[in-house]
N, C-alpha and C positions, 0 to 999 in steps of 0.2 A: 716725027711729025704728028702721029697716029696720036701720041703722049699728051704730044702739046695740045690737040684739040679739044684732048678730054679733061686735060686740066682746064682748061679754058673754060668748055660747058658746065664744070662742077664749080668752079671759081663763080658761076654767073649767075648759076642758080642759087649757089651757098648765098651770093650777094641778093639778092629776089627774097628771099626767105628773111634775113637779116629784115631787109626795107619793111616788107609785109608784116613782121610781129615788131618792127617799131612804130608802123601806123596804128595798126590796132591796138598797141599798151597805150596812144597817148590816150589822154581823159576827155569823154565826148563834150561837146560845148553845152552848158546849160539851157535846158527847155528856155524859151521867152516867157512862159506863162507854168513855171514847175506844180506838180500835183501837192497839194497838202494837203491836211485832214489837224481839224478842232475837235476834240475832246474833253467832255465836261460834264459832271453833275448840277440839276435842277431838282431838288428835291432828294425823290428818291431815282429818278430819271434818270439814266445818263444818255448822251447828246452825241452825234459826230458830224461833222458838219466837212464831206469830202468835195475839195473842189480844186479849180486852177487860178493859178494866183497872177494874174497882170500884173507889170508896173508901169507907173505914169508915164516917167521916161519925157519928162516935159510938156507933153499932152493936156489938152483939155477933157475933162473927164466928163463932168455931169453934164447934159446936154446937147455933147457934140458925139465925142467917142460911144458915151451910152444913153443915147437919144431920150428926151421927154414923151413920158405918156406911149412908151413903149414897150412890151415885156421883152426882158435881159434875160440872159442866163446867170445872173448873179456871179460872175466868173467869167472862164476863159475856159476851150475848148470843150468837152461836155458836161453834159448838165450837171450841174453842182447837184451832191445826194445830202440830204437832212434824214436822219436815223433816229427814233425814240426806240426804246426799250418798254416806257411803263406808256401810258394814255396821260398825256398834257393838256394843258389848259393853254393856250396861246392868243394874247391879249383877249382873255374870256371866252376864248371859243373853244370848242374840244377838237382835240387830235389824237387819234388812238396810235398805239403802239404799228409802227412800221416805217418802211423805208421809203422817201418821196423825194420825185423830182423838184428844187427852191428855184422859183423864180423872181424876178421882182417887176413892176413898176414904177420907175422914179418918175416923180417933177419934184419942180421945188419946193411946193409946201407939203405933200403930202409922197406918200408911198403903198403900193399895193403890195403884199409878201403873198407870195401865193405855193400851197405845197401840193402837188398832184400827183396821180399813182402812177405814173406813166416812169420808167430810172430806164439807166440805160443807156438813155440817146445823144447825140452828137449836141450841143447845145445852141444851134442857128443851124437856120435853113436860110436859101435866097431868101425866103418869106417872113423871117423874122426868128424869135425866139420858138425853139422847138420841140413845142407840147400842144395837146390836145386838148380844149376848155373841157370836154367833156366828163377828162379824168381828174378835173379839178376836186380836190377834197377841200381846202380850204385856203378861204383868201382873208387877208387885215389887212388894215390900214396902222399906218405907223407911222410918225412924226421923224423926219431929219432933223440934227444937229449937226451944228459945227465941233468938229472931232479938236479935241485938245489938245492934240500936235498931227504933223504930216505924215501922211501914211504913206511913202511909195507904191510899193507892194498891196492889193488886198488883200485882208486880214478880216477873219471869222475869229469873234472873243468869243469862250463860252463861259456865264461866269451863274452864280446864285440867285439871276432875277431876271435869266435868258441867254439873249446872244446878241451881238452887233456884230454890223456888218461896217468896217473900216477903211477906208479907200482915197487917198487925196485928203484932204482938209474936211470929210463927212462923216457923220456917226448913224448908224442906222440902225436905235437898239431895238430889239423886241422881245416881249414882256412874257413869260414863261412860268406857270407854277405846278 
């Protein structure tokens, strides 16, 4: 009787053990919004452009999901980091060698990119996008376009004459030398 209990207990656990390392080998379900990182030469420059990638998922994007005349975190979860290595010129303004928080303002005709020393941070608060103007180094304006096919996913390009920002049916290049 003494035999059978202890088989029993060792049967139960042996079975516990089995359940346990088959939950944990399976394969975790994919972030909503997976981390990537853009990689690219401008010149002599190179670029990395770390952030979180949304996808549309049938959504309204421009105006509803990421409000007009609002700063975004360019991304999903926190704040998207833009990286130089040498000192750029960014549609004719200077930007020295370092790592900055990218944020943006969309409307429709136009766009604010703005890069600030503040990295690090979660990328909204209740209160909106979350940075400090104070640590603003630099803001441009940049023209939308319509992107020449559907982007589900955002997507950071980094190519020989800057980077876009890709998203839905928008192109958001900006001008790099």
């Amino acid at each position: 009787m003494k035999t059978l209990k202890t088989n029993s207990l060792l049967l139960t656990v042996l079975f516990l053990l089995t359940m346990t390392a088959s939950v944990l080998a399976q394969d975790a379900k994919p972030k909503a919004s997976p981390a990537m990182a853009a990689t690219g030469k401008v010149g002599k420059a190179t670029l990395t452009i770390n952030y979180s990638s949304p996808s549309v998922k049938g959504r309204t994007i421009w105006g509803e999901l990421v409000p007009y005349n609002k700063a975004w975190r360019a991304g999903a979860n926190e704040a998207t980091t833009f990286i130089t290595d040498k000192d750029i010129m960014v549609e004719g303004k200077m930007l020295k060698a370092g790592k900055y928080s990218l944020f943006a303002v969309p409307s429709e005709k136009e766009w604010q990119i703005i890069f600030n020393s503040q990295t690090g941070q979660w990328g909204t608060t209740r209160q909106g996008a979350n940075f400090d103007p104070a640590n603003t180094v630099l803001t441009v304006t940049v023209m939308p376009k319509k992107s020449a096919k559907m982007y589900e996913s955002l997507t950071y390009d980094i190519n020989a004459k800057g980077f876009s920002l890709l998203w839905e049916n928008l192109e958001i290049p900006v001008a790099i030398k």
